[in-house]
C-alpha positions as CSV (number, residue, x, y, z in Angstrom):
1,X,0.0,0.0,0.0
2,X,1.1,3.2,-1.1
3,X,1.7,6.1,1.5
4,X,-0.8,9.4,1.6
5,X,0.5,11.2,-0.9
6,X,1.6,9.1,-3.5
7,X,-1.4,8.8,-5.4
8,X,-1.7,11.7,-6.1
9,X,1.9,12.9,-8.0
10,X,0.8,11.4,-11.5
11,X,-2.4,13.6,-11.2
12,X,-0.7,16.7,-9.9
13,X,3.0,16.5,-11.7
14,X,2.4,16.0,-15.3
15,X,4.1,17.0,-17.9
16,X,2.7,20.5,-18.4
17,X,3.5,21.1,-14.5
18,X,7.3,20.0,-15.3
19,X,8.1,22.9,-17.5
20,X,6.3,25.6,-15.1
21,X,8.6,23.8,-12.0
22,X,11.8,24.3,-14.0
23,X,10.7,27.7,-14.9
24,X,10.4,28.7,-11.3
25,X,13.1,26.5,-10.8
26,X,15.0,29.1,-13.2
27,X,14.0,32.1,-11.3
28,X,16.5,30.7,-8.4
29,X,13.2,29.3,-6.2
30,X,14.3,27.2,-3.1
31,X,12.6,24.1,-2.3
32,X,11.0,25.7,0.6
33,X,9.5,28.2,-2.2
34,X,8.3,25.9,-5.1
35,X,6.7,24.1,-2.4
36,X,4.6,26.9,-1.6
37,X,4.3,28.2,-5.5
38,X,2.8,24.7,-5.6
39,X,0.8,25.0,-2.1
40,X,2.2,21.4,-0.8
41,X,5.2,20.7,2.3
42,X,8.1,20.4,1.4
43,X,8.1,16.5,2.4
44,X,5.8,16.2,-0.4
45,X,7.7,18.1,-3.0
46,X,10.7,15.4,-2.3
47,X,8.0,13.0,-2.4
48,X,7.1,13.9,-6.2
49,X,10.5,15.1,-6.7
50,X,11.6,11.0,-6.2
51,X,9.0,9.4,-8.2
52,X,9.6,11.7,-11.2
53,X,13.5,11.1,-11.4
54,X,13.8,12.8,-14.7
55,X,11.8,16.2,-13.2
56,X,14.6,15.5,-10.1
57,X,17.7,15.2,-12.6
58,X,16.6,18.5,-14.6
59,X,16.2,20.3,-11.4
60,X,19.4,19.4,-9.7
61,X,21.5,20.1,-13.5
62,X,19.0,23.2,-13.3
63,X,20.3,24.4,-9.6
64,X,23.8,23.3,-10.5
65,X,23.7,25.1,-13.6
66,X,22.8,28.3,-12.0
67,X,25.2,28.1,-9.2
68,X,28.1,28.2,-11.7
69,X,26.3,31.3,-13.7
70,X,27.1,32.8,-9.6
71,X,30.9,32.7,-9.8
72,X,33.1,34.7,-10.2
73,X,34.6,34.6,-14.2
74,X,37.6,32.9,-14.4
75,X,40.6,35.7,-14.4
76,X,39.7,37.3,-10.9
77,X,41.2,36.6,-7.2
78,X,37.8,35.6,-6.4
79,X,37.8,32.4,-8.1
80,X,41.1,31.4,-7.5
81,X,40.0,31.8,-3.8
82,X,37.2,28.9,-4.6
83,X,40.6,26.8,-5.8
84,X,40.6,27.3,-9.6
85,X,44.4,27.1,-10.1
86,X,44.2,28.0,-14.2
87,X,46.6,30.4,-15.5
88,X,44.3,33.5,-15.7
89,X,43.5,32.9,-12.0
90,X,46.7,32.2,-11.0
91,X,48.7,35.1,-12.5
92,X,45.2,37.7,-11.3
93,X,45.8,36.3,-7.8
94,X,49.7,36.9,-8.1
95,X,49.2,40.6,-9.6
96,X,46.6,41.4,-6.3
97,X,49.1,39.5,-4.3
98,X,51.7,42.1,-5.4
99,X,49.8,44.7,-5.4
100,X,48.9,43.8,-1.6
101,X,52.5,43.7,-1.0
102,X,53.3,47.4,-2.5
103,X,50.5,48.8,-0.3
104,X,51.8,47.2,3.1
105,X,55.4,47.9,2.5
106,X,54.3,51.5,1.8
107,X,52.5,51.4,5.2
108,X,55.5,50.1,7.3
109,X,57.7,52.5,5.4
110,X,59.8,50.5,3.2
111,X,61.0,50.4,-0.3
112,X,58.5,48.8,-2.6
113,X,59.3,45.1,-3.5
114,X,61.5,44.3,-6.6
115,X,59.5,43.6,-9.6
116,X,61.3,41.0,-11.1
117,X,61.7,39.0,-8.1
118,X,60.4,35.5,-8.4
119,X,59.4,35.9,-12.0
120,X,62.5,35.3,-13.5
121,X,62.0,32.4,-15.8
122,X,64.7,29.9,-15.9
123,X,66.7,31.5,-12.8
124,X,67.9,29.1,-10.0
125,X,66.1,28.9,-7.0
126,X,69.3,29.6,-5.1
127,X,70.1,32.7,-6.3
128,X,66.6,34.1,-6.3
129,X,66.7,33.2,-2.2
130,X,70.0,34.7,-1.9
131,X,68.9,37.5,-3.6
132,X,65.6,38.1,-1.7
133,X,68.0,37.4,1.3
134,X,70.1,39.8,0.8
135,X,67.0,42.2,0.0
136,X,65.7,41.8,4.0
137,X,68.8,42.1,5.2
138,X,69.5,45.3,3.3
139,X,66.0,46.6,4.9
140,X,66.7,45.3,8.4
141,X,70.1,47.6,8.5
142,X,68.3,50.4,6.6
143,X,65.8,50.3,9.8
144,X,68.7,50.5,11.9
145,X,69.0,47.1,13.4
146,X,72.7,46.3,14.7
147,X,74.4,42.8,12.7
148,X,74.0,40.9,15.8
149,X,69.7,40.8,15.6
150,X,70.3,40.7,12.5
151,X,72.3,37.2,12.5
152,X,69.6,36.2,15.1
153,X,66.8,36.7,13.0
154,X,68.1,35.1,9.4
155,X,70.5,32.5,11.0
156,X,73.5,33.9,9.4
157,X,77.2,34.0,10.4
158,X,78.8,37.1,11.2
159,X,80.6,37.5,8.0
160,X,77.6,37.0,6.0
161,X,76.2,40.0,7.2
162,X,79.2,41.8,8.0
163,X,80.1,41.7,3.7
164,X,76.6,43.3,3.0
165,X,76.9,45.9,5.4
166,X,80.2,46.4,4.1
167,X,79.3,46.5,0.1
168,X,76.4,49.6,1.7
169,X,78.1,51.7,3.0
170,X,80.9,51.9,0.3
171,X,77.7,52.3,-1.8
172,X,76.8,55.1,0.1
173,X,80.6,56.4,0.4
């Protein structure tokens, strides 16, 4: 025997009634709302919605289809914060990155960051740390930090830090 309910679906979800649900469907309606478009619960949209699979398949490609319309375009920091990793989201979340970077160093009062660095094709991992090394360190003396904290903070030797502060200030001479 068939639950309350039931007997009713093939006179009340017909064919005609399929396009007018997807139609509301469309219009971004919740369950919660085409069940009351349709005046029935909820328990018995699912209830219709489960014995008319392909009216439940066309909704759910329907919803999912319109979620997708929602997001961002591909090419913004937006979707690359939902995890799309293609190149067009990648390099606009590396530009906003940079341009995050310029704004905060310009805030604390430092020089903005180099450009180039880390978007050198083909350059060595080695040198580029060296390099960006040798960048902090540079900053670090320019805020007036003696070599000791200095050698603290990076876990450098004393010469290592002694050379750069050497090669700035015959810069400066």
């Amino acid at each position: 025997m068939q639950p309350a309910g039931w007997a009713s679906v093939a006179a009340v979800v017909d064919e005609a009634a399929d396009s007018a649900i997807l139609a509301f469907v469309r219009a971004g309606a919740t369950n919660a709302e085409l069940a009351d478009h349709l005046g029935v619960t909820t328990r018995t949209l699912c209830r219709w919605r489960a014995a008319r699979p392909g009216l439940n398949e066309a909704i759910i490609l329907e919803r999912r289809r319109l979620a997708e319309a929602r997001q961002s375009p591909h090419g913004s920091r937006a979707r690359y914060g939902r995890g799309c990793r293609c190149p067009e989201c990648t390099s606009a979340n590396t530009a906003g990155h940079y341009e995050w970077a310029q704004r905060r160093r310009a805030q604390l009062g430092l020089p903005p960051p180099d450009p180039r660095r880390g978007r050198t094709p083909n350059a060595r991992i080695g040198q580029r740390t060296v390099a960006g090394r040798r960048e902090q360190i540079e900053q670090a003396l320019a805020r007036g930090e003696t070599v000791t904290q200095i050698m603290a903070r990076f876990g450098l030797d004393y010469a290592a830090v002694k050379t750069i502060r050497d090669e700035l200030l015959a810069g400066a001479a």
